[in-house]
C-alpha positions, 0 to 999 in steps of 0.5 A: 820259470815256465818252460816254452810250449814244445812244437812236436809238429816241426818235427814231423815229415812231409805227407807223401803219397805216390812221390808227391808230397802234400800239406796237412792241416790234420790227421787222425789215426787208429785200428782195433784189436778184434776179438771173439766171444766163447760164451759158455752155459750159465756163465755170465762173462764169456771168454775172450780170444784175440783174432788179430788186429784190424788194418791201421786207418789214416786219415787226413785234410789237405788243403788244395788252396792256392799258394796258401802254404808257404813251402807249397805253391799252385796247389789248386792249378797243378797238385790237386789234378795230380793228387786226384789221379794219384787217388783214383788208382785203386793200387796199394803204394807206399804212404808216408805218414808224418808220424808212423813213416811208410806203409803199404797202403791204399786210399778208400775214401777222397771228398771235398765241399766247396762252400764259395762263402768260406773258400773261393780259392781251392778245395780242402780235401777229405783222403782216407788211407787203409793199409794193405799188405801185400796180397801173397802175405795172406797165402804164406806157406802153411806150418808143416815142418816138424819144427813147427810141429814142434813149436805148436807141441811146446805150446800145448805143453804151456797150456797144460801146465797151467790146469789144475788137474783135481788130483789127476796125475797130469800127462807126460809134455808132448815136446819131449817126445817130439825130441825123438822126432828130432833125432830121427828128422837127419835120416828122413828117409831111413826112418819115415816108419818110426817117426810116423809111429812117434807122430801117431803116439803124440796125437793118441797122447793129445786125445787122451789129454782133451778128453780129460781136460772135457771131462774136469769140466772147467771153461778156463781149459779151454785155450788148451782144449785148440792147443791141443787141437792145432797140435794134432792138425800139425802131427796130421800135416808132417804125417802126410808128407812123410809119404812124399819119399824124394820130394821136396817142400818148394815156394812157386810165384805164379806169373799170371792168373791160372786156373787149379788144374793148369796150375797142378799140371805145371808144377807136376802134382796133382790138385789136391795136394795143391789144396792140402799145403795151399788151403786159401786155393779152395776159395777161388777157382782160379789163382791170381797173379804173384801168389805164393804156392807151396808145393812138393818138387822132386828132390835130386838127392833124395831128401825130404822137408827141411827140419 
């Protein structure tokens, strides 16, 4: 017996953009995984490492055809005008996809031919959508505390014990040591020296590890090699808060475009720490409006950053 053909389309929502819900005779969907070639002397492959993936991309054709679909009426009169004002904002909104649902998103692309031959009764447009998170998303507070210190630490010790060390006795997993520092995190303020020195014992450890790494000569140890390397900026990071006695890590939102040094002197701190905990700072002079900005605040009980 042949079993009916399934109709997956009556199953999909409507297309909506800015609350105005549109027709669709087809759509198109994809992203890609970007990537970077590490290339190597007298290697033929490269090696391959994953920098993220691209902004998803939708694509549809909407025919703005009068009373042409049965759910839909004066769709040439009155939905096109809206939908075209709609698109010609260049603000990111909420898009309903009917089959990936809401997504922030903004239009990119909107075209349409009129051929009078084919269609004397409205247009079919052309709209692309690409998403766009939120414009903050990309200054997030930097990975500073101890625990992501630790985190990272934990990662290098994977990556380590993965190489093959040619009969050299392997080095003792950084994460363990970093155990101490969790000891010591619950009395920041009594014990800044020691955990400070136990920072320093752990990048001296990373230097000594790197360098041997180099020195086995194999390009497979190369993910362990920027292990190593963002393990030793987080040691560097937690260090240089440590000197921040009675401070606090805290979150501002900036209510309207301000320029660095105004910034700095709202918030009682100076420009370059700004730039150290906010390193996206440095590629403008000014900071827009709704960023986030992570700061050093006074901190009333004498307390340090959350571990």
């Amino acid at each position: 017996m042949v079993k009916p053909l399934v109709d997956v389309f009556k199953t999909f929502n409507n297309l909506v953009w800015r609350d105005q819900q549109l027709p669709c005779i087809a759509l198109s969907y994809g992203f890609s995984q970007e990537h970077a070639e590490q290339k190597f002397i007298f290697r033929d492959t490269p090696l391959i490492q994953s920098v993220g993936r691209s902004s998803q991309t939708f694509r549809y054709t909407i025919p703005f055809r009068q009373n042409i679909a049965i759910k839909f009426t004066d769709l040439w009169t009155d939905a096109f005008p809206q939908f075209l004002e709609a698109c010609l904002d260049r603000s990111a909104d909420t898009l309903i996809d009917p089959i990936h649902g809401s997504i922030k998103a903004k239009v990119t692309q909107f075209s349409y031919d009129i051929q009078a031959a084919q269609s004397r009764d409205g247009v079919d447009v052309q709209v692309e959508f690409v998403e766009s998170p939120d414009d903050t998303a990309q200054d997030a507070a930097p990975r500073i505390t101890l625990d992501a210190a630790k985190g990272d630490a934990g990662a290098f010790d994977r990556q380590i014990a993965t190489v093959d060390w040619a009969q050299t006795v392997p080095p003792e997993p950084t994460v363990d040591i970093f155990n101490v520092v969790s000891g010591l995190s619950d009395q920041v303020s009594a014990n800044i020296n020691k955990i400070g020195a136990t920072l320093d014992r752990i990048a001296y450890q990373v230097d000594k590890t790197q360098d041997s790494l180099e020195k086995l000569g194999n390009v497979k140890n190369w993910s362990a090699i920027q292990a190593g390397k963002r393990l030793k900026q987080s040691c560097n990071n937690s260090k240089k808060l440590l000197g921040a006695k009675g401070k606090i890590l805290r979150t501002y939102i900036t209510p309207q475009q301000i320029t660095l040094p105004v910034l700095a002197v709202r918030l009682q701190t100076t420009t370059q720490d700004l730039l150290n905990l906010n390193p996206s700072l440095a590629r403008s002079p000014s900071v827009r409006a709704n960023t986030a900005i992570t700061y050093l605040a006074d901190n009333s009980d004498g307390g340090f950053i959350k571990v």
